[in-house]
N, C-alpha and C positions, 0 to 999 in steps of 0.2 A: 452489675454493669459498671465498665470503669468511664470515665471521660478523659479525651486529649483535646486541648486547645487544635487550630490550629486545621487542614487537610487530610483528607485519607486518598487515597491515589489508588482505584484497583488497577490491577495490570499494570507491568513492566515490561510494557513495548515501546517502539520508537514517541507514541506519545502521550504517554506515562513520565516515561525517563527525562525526554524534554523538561514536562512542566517539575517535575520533583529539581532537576539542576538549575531550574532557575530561582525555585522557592528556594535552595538552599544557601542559591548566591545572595539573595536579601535576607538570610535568618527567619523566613518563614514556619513553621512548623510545620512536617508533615512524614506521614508512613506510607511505604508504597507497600501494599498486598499482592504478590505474586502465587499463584497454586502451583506454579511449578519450581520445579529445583533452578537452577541457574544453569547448570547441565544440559540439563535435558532445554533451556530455554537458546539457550548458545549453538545448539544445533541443529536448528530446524528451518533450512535455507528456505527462504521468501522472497522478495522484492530485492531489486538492488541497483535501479535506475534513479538514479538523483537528482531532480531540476537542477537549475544553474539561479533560482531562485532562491529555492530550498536552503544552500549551501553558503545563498549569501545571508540568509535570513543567521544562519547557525553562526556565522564568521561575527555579527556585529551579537551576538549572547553569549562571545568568550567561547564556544563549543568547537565548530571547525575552525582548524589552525592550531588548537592549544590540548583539544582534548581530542577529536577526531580529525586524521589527515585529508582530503579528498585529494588522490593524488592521479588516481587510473579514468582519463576523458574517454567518453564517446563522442565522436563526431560525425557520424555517418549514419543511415538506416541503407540497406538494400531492400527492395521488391522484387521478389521474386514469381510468374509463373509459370508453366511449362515451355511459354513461347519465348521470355523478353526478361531481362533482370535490368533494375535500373537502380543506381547509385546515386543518394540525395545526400551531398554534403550540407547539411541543416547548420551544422556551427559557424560554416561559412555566408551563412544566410542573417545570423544572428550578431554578425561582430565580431565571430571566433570566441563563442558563448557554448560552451559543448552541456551534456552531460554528464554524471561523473559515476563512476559506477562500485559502490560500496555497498557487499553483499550484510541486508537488514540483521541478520542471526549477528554478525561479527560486528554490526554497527551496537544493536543491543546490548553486547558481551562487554564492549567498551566503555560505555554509558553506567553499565553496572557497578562496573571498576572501579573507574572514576568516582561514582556518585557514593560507594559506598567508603573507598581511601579516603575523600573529603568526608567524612561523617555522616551521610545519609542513612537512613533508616528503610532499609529495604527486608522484607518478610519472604524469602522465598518458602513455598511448601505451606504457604498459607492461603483459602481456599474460602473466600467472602460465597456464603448460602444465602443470607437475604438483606434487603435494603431496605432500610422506611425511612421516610421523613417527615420533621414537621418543623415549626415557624422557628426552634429553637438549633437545631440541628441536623444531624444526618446521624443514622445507630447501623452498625455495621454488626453480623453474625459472622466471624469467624473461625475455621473450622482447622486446628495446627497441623503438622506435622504428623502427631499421633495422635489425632482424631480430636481433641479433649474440643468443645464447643467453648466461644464467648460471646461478648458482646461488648464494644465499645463505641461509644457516642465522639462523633468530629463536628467542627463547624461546618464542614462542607467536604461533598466526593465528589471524586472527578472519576466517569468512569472510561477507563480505556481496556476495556473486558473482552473488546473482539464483538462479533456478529451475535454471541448469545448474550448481551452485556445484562446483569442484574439491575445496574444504576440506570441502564436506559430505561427497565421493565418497569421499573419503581419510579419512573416520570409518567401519571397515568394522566395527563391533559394533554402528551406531543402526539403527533400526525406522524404516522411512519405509512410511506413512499415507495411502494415496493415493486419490485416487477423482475419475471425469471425469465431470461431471454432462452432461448431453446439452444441444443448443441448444451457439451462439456468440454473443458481441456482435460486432457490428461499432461502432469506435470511430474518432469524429473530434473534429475541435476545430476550433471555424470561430472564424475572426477578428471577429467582434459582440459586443456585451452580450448577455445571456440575452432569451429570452421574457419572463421574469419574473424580480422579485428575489428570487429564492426555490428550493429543488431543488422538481423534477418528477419524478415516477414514473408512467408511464402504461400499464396494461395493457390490453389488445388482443386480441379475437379472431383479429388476425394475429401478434401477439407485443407484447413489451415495449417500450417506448423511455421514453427516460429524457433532461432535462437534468440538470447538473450547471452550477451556476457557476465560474467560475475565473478573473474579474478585473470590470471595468468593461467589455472590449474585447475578453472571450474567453469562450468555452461549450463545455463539453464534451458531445458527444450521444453515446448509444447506443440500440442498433440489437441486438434479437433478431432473431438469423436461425438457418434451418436449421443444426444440426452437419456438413451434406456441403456448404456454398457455401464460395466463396472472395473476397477483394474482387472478382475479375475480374466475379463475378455481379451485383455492384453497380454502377452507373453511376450518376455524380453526380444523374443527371435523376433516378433511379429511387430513390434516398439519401434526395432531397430531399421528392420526392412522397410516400413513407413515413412518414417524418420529422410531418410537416403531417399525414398521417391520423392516424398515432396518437396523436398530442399535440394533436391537435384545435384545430391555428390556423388551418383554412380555406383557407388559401393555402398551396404552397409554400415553405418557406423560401427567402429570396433572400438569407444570409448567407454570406461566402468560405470555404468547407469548405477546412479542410487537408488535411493526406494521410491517409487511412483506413487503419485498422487493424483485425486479428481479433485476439480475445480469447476465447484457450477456456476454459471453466467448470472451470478444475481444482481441485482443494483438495488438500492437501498438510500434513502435521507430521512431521517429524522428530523420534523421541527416543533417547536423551536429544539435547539439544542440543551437548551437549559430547564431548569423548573425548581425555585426555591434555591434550595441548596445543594442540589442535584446538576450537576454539570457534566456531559459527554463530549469525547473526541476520537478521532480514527473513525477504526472501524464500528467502533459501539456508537456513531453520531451518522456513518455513513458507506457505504459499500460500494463500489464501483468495479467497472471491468478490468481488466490487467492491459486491454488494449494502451499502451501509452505509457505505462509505470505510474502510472501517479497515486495509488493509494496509499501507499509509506509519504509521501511529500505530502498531500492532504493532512496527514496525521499530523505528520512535525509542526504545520502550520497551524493548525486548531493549536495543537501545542503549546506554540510560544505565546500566539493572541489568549488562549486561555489563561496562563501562566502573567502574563503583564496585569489583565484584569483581577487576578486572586491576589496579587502581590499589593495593588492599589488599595483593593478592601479590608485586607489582613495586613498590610504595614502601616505604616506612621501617618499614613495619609489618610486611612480611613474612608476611602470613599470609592463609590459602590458603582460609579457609572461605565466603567469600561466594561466590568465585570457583566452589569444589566444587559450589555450590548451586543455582549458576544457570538451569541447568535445571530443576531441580526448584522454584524461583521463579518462574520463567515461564511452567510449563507450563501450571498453572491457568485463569492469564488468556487464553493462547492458545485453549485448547478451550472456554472458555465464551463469546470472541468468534467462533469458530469457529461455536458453536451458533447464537450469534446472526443470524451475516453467512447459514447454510444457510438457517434458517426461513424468514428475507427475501426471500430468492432464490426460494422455494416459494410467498411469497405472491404476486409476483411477474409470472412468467413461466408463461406456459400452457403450455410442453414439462416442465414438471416436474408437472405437475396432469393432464394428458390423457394423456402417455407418447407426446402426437402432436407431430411437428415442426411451429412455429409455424404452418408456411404450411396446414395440413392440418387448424388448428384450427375448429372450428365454433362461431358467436357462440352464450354460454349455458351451459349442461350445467353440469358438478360445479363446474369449475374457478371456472368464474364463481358460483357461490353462497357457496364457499369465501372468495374474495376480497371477494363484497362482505358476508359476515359479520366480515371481521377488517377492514373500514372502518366497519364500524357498530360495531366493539366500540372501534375508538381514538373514534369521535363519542361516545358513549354510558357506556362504561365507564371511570370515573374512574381507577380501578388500576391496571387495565387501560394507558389512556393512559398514565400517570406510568410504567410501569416500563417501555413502549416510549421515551419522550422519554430518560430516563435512560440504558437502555444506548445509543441511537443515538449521542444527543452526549457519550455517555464522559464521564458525571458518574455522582460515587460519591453514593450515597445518603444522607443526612442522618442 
């Protein structure tokens, strides 16, 4: 077994990448472990709604402005449902504070770029099997390219492994928070511009669907569906035809769907976040609904707060108290976007208001009075408004 001073970083995701560019801007040590290729990691479209927090957090770590551009704003949401569409200019509520929208694959791809031209040490194709720890370090089993097994000892892992994380498994004193809300999306990304310049939310006596923008040339849709289908139940004609009712553009989409995806309604926090020398971020610290974008922003922010505290303990300073904290730093903000992404998801989607699966929903009843009460209260209720624009686009309040 070999040893490296210094961090090990699983996963090269948005908050991986984070904490490795900033360890590398103070000469920290450290390797980031990816199992996948770079490839294959670059093109797997995900999240691409960016606070206006987010972005500023990235602008004062050297990252946005120098290494990444934000240049494409959202400023608007529509609500859509079969009766009423209403347009909330949110940025105009906020300052003229939008969000910004950089599709997560292409933000990763950049990050990688970047982190490995300045000399970073990034392992794609390598594949961490198990985590232990003890008072001395962290011992990492990894698994190369061509299978061959190792083992190497760091002062500390961060793990940003996603939903099955190993370094979360291997903190065996945190509280993990869980709960499956009923209903799925079903999740693609078709090759067009959006229907409009703008997000879309459209509720449905047969369920939800949703655009998302995510370039000039790309769109991301969802698709409530029952909790017992599978994509097999979907068939592009039958995606499409869906699609076009519930977002109410009449025709069929005729835009090139990519490959479809299920997305189950899980929510997840892990606490504390930490243990010894075992530290988690994203999604291996926390899982949330897609109601709202904020899971990729979560991440970057564990991220940098991570990344300040490792830098503190492992550089010239020596000293261990931010890093002790960081959980208890983070937790806050986790559970109160936490509250935020559930409510959204409630106002939403009709399997969370009926307790019926979408297809079994009937036009009307509670659900529907429910929703189009909190669309007359963003038209109507100025306060109201203002504190929906503010938490969406992740601007702090004045």
């Amino acid at each position: 077994m070999s040893g490296r001073p210094g961090v090990a970083i699983v996963g090269a995701g948005p908050a991986g990448l984070v904490v490795a560019h900033l360890l590398q801007r103070e000469a920290i040590p450290f390797v980031v472990f990816e199992r996948q290729a770079l490839a294959d990691l670059a093109r797997r479209p995900k999240a691409g709604l960016v606070e206006y927090r987010t972005v500023q957090l990235l602008a004062r770590e050297g990252i946005a402005g120098r290494i990444v551009q934000f240049t494409t704003e959202n400023h608007r949401s529509e609500f859509r449902t079969p009766e009423e569409s209403v347009l909330l200019e949110y940025a105009a509520l906020t300052g003229g504070r939008p969000h910004y929208i950089y599709p997560q694959h292409e933000l990763v791809q950049q990050l990688c770029e970047a982190l490995t031209a300045a000399g970073g040490e990034v392992r794609f194709g390598h594949a961490v099997r198990a985590v232990t720890a003890d008072s001395s370090g962290v011992v990492l089993s990894v698994e190369g390219p061509d299978g061959a097994p190792s083992q190497v000892r760091y002062e500390a892992a961060v793990g940003c492994d996603g939903s099955s994380s190993l370094v979360a498994a291997a903190m065996t004193e945190a509280q993990v928070n869980e709960q499956l809300l009923p209903g799925r999306f079903l999740v693609m990304v078709a090759a067009a511009p959006p229907l409009e310049r703008h997000t879309i939310y459209a509720a449905h006596p047969r369920g939800f669907a949703g655009q998302m923008r995510r370039g000039p040339a790309q769109t991301r849709y969802y698709l409530e569906i029952p909790g017992t289908d599978v994509a097999a139940d979907w068939p592009e004609r039958r995606v499409r035809n869906e699609l076009a009712a519930r977002l109410g553009t009449g025709r069929p989409l005729e835009a090139p769907l990519g490959e479809t995806g299920i997305l189950d309604l899980r929510v997840r926090v892990i606490e504390p976040m930490q243990q010894g020398r075992l530290f988690v971020a994203g999604d291996a610290a926390h899982l949330i609904t897609p109601a709202g974008g904020k899971g990729m922003n979560l991440a970057i922010q564990d991220g940098i707060e991570l990344a300040h505290g490792l830098i503190e303990r492992f550089g010239p300073p020596q000293d261990d108290t931010r890093l002790s904290a960081y959980s208890r730093i983070r937790l806050p903000s986790i559970w109160q976007t936490e509250a935020f992404s559930n409510w959204f998801l409630h106002v939403l989607l009709t399997s969370l208001r009926d307790g019926k699966e979408p297809s079994a929903a009937a036009p009307g009843g509670f659900s529907h009075g429910l929703r189009h009460g909190w669309i007359v209260a963003l038209q109507n209720d100025p306060l109201f408004a203002r504190w929906f624009a503010h938490a969406y686009a992740g601007v702090d309040h004045d």
